[in-house]
C-alpha positions in Angstrom: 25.4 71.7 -39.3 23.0 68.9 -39.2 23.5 66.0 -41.3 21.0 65.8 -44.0 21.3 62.0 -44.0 22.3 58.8 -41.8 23.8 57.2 -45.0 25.0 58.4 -48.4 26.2 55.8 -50.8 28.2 57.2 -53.9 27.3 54.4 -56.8 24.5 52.6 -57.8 25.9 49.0 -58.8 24.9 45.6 -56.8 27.1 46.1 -54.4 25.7 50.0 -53.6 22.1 48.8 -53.8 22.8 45.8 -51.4 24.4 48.2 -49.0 21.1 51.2 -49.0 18.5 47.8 -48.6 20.1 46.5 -45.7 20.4 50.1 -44.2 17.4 51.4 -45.0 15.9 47.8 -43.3 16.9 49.6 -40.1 14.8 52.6 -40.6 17.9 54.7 -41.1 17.5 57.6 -43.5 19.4 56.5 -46.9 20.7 57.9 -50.4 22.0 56.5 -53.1 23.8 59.0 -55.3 24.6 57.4 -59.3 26.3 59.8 -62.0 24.9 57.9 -64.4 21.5 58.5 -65.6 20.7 54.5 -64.9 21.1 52.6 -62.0 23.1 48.8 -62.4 24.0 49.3 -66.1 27.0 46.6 -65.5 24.8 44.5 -63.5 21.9 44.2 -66.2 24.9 43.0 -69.2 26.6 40.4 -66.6 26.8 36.8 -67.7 25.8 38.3 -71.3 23.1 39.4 -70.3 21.7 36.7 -68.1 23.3 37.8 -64.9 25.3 34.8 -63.8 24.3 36.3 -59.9 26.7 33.8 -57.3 27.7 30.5 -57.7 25.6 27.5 -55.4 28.7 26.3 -53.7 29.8 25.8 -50.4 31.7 28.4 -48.6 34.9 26.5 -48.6 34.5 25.8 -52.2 33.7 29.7 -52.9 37.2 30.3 -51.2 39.0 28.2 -54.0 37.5 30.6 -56.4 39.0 33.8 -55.0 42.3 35.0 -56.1 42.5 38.0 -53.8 41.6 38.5 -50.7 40.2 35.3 -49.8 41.0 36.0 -45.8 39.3 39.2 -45.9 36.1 37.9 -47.4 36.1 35.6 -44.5 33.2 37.7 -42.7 31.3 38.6 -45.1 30.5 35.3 -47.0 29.9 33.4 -43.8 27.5 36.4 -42.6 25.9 36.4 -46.3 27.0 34.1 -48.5 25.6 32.2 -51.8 23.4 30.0 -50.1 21.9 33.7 -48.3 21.9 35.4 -51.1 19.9 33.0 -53.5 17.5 32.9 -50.7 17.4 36.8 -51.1 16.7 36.6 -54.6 14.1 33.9 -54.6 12.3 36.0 -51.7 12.6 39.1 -53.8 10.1 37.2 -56.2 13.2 35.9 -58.4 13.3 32.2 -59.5 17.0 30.6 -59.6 18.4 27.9 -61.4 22.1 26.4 -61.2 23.8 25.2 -64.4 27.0 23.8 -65.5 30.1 25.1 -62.9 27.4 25.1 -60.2 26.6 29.0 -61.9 23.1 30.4 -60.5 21.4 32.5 -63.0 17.3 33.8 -63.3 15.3 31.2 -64.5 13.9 34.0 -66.9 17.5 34.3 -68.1 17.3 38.1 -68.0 19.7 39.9 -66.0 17.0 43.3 -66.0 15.1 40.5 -63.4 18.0 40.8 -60.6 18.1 44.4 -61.2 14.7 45.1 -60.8 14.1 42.9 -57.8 17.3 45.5 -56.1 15.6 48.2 -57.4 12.3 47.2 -56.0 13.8 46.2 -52.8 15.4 49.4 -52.1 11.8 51.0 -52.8 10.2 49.2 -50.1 12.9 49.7 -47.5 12.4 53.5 -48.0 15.6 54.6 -50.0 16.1 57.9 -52.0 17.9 57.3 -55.3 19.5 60.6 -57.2 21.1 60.9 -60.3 24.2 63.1 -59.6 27.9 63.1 -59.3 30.0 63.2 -56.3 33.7 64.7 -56.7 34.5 64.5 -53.4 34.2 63.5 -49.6 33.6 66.3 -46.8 36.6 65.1 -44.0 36.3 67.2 -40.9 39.3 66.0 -38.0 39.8 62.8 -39.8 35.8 62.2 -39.7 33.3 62.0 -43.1 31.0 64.3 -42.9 29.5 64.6 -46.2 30.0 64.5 -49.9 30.8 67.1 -51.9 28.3 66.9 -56.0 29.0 69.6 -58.4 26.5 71.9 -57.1 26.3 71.6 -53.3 27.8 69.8 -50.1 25.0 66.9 -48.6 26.3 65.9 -45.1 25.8 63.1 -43.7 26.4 60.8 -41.1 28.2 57.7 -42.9 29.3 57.5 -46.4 29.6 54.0 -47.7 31.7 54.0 -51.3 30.7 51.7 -54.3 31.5 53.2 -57.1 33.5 50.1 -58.7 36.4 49.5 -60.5 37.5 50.1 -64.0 36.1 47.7 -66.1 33.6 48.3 -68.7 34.1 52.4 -68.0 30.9 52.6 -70.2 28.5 52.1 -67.4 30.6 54.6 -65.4 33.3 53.0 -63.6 36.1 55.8 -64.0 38.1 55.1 -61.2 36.7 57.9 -59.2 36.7 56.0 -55.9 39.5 55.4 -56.3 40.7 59.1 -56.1 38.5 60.1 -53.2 39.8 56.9 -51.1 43.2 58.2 -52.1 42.8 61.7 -51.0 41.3 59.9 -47.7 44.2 58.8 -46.8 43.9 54.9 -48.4 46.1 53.0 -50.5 45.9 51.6 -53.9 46.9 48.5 -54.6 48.0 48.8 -58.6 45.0 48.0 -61.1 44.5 45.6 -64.0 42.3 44.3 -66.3 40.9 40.9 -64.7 38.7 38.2 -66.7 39.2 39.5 -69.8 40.4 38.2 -73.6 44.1 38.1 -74.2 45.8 39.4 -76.7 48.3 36.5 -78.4 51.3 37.3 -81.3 50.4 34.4 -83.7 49.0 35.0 -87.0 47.6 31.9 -87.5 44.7 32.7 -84.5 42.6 35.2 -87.1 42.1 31.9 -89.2 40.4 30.2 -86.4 38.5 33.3 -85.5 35.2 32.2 -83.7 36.5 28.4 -83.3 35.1 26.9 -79.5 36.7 24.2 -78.4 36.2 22.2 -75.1 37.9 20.3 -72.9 41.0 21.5 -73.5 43.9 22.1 -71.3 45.1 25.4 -71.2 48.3 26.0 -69.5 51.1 28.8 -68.5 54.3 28.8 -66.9 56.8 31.4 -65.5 59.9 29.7 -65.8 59.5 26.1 -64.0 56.6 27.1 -62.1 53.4 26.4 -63.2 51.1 29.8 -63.2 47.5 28.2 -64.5 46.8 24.8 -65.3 43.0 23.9 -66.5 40.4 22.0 -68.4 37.8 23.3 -69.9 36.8 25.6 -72.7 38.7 28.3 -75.3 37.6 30.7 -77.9 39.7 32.4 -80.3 39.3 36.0 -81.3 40.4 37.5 -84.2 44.0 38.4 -82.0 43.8 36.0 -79.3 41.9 33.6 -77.0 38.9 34.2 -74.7 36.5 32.0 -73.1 35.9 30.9 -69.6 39.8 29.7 -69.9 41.6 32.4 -70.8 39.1 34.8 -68.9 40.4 32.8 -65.6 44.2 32.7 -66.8 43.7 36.6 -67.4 43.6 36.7 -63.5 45.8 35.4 -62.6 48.4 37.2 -65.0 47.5 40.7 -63.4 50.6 42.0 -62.6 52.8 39.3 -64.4 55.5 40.4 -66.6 54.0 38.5 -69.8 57.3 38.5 -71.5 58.3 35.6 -68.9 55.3 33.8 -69.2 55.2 30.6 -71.9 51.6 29.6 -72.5 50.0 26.5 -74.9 46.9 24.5 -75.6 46.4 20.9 -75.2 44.5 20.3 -77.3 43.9 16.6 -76.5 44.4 16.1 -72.6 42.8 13.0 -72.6 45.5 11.3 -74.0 49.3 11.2 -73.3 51.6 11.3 -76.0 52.1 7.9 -76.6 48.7 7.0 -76.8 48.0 10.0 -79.0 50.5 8.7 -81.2 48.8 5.4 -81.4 45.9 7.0 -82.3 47.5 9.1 -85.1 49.0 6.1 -86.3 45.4 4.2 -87.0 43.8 7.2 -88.6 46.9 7.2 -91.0 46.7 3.4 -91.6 42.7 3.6 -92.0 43.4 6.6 -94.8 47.0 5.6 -95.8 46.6 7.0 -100.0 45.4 9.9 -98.2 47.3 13.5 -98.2 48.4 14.5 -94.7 45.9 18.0 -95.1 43.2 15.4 -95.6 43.6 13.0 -92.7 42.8 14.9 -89.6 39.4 15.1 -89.7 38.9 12.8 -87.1 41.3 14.6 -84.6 40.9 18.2 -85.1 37.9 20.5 -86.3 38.1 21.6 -89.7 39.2 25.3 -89.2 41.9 24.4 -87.5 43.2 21.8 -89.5 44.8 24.0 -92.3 46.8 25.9 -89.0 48.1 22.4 -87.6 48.9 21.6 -91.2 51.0 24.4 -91.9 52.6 24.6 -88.2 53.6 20.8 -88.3 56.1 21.0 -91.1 55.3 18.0 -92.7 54.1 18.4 -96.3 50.6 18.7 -96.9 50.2 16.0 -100.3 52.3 14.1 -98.4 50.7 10.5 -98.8 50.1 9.7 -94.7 51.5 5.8 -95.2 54.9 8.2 -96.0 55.3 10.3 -92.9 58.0 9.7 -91.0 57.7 8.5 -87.1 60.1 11.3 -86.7 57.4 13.6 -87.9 54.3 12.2 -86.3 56.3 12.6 -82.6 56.5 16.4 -84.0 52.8 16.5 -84.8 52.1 14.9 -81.2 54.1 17.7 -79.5 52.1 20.1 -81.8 48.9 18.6 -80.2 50.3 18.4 -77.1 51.6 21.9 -76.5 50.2 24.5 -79.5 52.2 27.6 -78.3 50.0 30.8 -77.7 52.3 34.0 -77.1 50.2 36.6 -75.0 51.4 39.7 -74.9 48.4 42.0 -73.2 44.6 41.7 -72.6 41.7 43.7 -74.8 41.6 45.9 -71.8 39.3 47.6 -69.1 36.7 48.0 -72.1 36.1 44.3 -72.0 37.5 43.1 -68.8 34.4 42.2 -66.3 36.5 43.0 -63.2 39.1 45.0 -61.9 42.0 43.5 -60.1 43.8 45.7 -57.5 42.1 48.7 -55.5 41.9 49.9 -51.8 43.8 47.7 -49.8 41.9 45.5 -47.7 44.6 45.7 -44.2 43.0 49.3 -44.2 39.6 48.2 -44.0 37.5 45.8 -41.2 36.9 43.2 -42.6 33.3 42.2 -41.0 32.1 46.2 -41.2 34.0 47.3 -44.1 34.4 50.4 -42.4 37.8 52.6 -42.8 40.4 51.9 -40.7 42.1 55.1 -41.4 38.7 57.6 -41.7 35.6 57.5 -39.4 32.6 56.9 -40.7 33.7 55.6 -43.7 32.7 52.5 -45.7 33.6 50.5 -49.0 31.9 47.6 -50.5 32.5 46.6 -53.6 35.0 46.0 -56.4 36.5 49.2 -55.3 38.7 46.8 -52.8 41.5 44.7 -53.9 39.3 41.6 -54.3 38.6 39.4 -57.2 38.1 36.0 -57.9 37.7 33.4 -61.0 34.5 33.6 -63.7 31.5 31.8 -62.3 29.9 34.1 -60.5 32.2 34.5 -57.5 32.8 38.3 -58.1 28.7 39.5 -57.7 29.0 37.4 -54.6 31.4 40.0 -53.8 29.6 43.0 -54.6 26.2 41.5 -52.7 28.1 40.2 -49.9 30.5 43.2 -48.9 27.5 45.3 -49.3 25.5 43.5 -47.2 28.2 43.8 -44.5 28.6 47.4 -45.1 24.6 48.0 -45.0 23.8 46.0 -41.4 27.5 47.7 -40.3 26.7 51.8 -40.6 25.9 53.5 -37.2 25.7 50.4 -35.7 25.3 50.1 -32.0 24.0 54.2 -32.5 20.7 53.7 -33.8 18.6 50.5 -34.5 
């Protein structure tokens, strides 16, 4: 039977979309197939709406970001990269801007704009875009030869996958891919909830609920070794810690045993704890009739003054001219090291990537074709690649589907 199609791709998130554009380019005869009844959903509430798309770094420096499969991505980025793909975007009639952390976002600050530049892309290349579910690939002698939807077979010549990960399930990532590159014959590697809030046993954090704080040291170790180990900034939840901190440190505890893990704050890395305790020791002199509750404003933002109160174990009317240098060296470890206990994430609901997935030494790395199946692509957060929040993870998505889309029937048609 004929193939109805040079190229079906089975998802309709950025890395799907980059994939049909850059096919389609070559006058080859493309559909997108989405089970949802909207195309990038998880795109269009990225970055919180403002789609944070890549980062404007160098490619060496994008490497640091990534926490899994840096040497795979090798390819890709070089062949499409940040610099290439905010050149995309501004072509595409999208203005870019770079904040703090080097982050690009639309100038317009609406992630809808990066969707709808895809979108309209895809319609000038020439791509069909249908609303329907696949539930499986059509294999003939170890060879895709189609999909299989609910209410027909479409064959086809290639199949690229992109159907995501688990995160944010919502917007439709299920896990399906997952199955069908299973059943294909592909590994994979074990999932987890990446860049996400973590969940922490202390009852103290629901006091401090919504309480930012910045530059701050947040740190984790696994026995002697040091798992994470950054400044910048932390917000507690109403049972844990999120932020741009915690989101990274999520990351890189996918997989961990979490009972081995010993995590705290620093809450003042500028200073070491001797200098710290020089400091303590003038406020105290400057307010010495004061009560200890009522001497750390200076140091500490009001919320959390009660909870570093009431963890120190120094009384709190206790004049300050009164406490002990026994107890200030306690209320300097305090600062130095305040002891959060994580014991799981908020889950795939709220993580904004999915750690884990096909494994990449079953994949080429500069086609992302199937090493095991002919014919056969994947792009996307479907592979076992993440990296850390600043927008190195939609450089991902764009980038592996860019390789995907110039890669299908290549050297067969043009």
């Amino acid at each position: 039977m004929a193939a109805e199609w040079d190229v079906v791709i089975v998802g309709g998130g950025p890395a799907g979309y980059t994939a049909e554009i850059f096919a389609a380019q070559r006058s080859l005869r493309v559909v997108l197939l989405e089970k949802t009844k909207f195309d990038l959903t998880k795109l269009k509430i990225s970055g919180k709406g403002r789609c944070n798309l890549t980062n404007n770094c160098t490619v060496s420096e994008y490497f640091e970001n990534i926490l899994r499969g840096s040497r795979f991505l090798r390819s890709a980025i070089s062949s499409f990269g940040p610099q290439e793909i905010m050149e995309f975007f501004e072509n595409s009639g999208v203005p870019l801007k770079t904040e703090r952390g080097r982050r690009v976002f639309p100038v317009s600050d609406k992630a809808g704009d990066v969707a709808e530049a895809l979108i309209r892309e895809a319609g000038r290349a020439g791509v069909t875009v249908r609303h329907e579910a696949v539930q499986d690939l059509l294999l003939e002698e170890n060879t895709v030869v189609g999909v299989k939807t609910k209410d027909r077979d479409i064959r086809t010549e290639t199949v690229i996958l992109s159907t995501g990960g688990l995160s944010y399930p919502r917007t439709g990532s299920d896990g399906d891919g997952y199955r069908m590159a299973a059943k294909a014959g592909h590994t994979i590697t074990p999932c987890y909830p990446a860049l996400v809030a973590l969940l922490c046993k202390e009852t103290w954090i629901a006091e401090v609920e919504g309480l930012s704080l910045r530059n701050v040291v947040l740190e984790c170790k696994k026995g002697k070794k040091t798992v994470f180990s950054q400044l910048g900034e932390l917000l507690f939840t109403a049972d844990g810690i999120s932020g741009p901190l915690s989101l990274s440190l999520s990351s890189y505890l996918a997989g961990e045993d979490l009972s081995e893990l010993r995590s705290w704050i620093d809450l003042k890395p500028a200073l070491d704890p001797e200098t710290l305790d020089k400091r303590i020791l003038r406020d105290f002199s400057e307010n010495s009739n004061k009560e200890f509750k009522n001497s750390l404003g200076q140091l500490l933002p009001a919320s959390l003054i009660p909870v570093v109160v009431g963890l120190s174990g120094i009384l709190p009317e206790k004049k300050v001219n009164q406490v002990s240098s026994k107890e200030r060296r306690k209320l300097v470890e305090l600062l130095k090291h305040l002891t959060v206990t994580i014991h799981g994430t908020a889950g795939y609901n709220e993580a904004i990537v999915t750690a884990g997935g096909v494994k990449t030494n079953e994949v080429d790395p500069k086609t992302m074709e199937s090493k095991k199946v002919k014919n056969l692509y994947f792009a996307g957060e479907l592979l076992d690649l993440d990296g850390l929040t600043g927008g190195y993870n939609l450089t991902i998505a764009f980038s592996t589907g860019h390789a995907a889309g110039i890669s299908v029937l290549e050297g067969e048609r043009s």
